[in-house]
N, C-alpha and C positions, 0 to 999 in steps of 0.2 A: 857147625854152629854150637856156640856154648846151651847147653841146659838151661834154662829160667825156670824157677820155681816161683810161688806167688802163695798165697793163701787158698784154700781151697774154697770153691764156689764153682755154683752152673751160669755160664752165659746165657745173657738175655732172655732167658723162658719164657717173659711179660710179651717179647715182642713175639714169639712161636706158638702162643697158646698152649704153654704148658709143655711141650713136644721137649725133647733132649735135642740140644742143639751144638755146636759146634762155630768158634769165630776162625775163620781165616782172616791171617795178619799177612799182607804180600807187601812184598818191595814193587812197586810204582808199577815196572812192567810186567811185572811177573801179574800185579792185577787185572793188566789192560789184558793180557793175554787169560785169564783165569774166567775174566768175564765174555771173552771169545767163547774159550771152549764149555762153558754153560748152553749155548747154542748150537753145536756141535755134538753132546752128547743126550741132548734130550729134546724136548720141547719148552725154551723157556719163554716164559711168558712177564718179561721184568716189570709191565704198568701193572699185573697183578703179584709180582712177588714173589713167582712159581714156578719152579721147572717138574713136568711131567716127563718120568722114563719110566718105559713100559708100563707096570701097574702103579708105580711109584710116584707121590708127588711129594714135593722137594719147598719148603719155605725157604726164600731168598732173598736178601736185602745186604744189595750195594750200594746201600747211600751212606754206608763206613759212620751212622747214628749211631752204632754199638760201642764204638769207640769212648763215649760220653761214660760210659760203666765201669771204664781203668782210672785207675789212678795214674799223676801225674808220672810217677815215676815210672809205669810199665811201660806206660806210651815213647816217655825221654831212652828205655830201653830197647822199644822196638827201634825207635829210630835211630839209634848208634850200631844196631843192629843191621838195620835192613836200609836206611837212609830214608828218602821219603818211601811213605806206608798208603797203606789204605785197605780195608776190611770187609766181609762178608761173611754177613751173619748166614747159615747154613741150617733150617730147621729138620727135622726126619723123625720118623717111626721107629724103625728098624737099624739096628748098628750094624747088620750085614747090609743094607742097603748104603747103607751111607759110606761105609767102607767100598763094596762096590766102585761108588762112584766118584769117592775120593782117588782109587787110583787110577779112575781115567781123567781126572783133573790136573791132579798134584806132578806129575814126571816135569822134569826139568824149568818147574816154578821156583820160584825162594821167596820162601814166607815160614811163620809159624803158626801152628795149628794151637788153641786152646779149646781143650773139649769139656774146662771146667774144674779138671783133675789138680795135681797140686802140681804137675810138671809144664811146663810150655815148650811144644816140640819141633822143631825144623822139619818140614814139610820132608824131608830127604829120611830124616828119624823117622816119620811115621811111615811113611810107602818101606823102611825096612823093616818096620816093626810088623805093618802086613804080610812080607812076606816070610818072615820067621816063623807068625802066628797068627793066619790066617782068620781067630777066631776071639783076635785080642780088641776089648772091650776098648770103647773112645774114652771112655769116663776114666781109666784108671793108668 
């Protein structure tokens, strides 16, 4: 998947209480499947927003709202990209937790991750960038 770049900014903070947050951009099934395994690796809890794994609790919102905060052109880019899209805003604490559980999520989905940073990354990029660097920040 080509590299997107964009201007630098944090996604939707407003909607995470501040929290560092992270958007998944998925192709269509790749969502319908992304939003399975949200159940599969924790407790999610969707009428509150929330997936609890072990001491961890996870802000989540798949009603792809986030989407409202791109501009026309990312969105016309996601979807020559991915075809039809749809998004999940992902809130967390800790960037080892969120990495955690990004790579029990992200394996053979297709979508891009923006964590904010100035790059925007194929879900494939980032599960290698975890395992090159274990300890490589979402933000940068």
């Amino acid at each position: 998947m080509p590299e997107l770049t964009r201007p630098q900014r944090r996604p939707a903070r407003k909607r995470t209480g501040n929290r560092p947050a992270v958007v998944l951009v998925s192709e269509l099934e790749s969502h319908l499947e992304l939003v399975c395994r949200l159940g599969e690796v924790g407790r999610y809890e969707p009428d509150l927003g929330r997936l609890q794994r072990e001491d961890c609790v996870f802000d989540v919102d798949v009603s792809g709202d986030v989407l409202t905060e791109y501009k026309e052109a990312e969105t016309a880019q996601f979807a020559q990209l991915l075809g039809q899209f749809h998004a999940v805003l992902l809130g967390y604490d800790e960037g080892a937790e969120a990495r955690t559980l990004l790579r029990d999520l992200l394996p053979g989905l297709e979508g891009i991750l923006d964590a904010g940073g100035s790059k925007l990354l194929g879900y494939e990029e980032v599960l290698i960038r975890f395992h090159d660097d274990p300890a490589w920040d979402l933000g940068t």
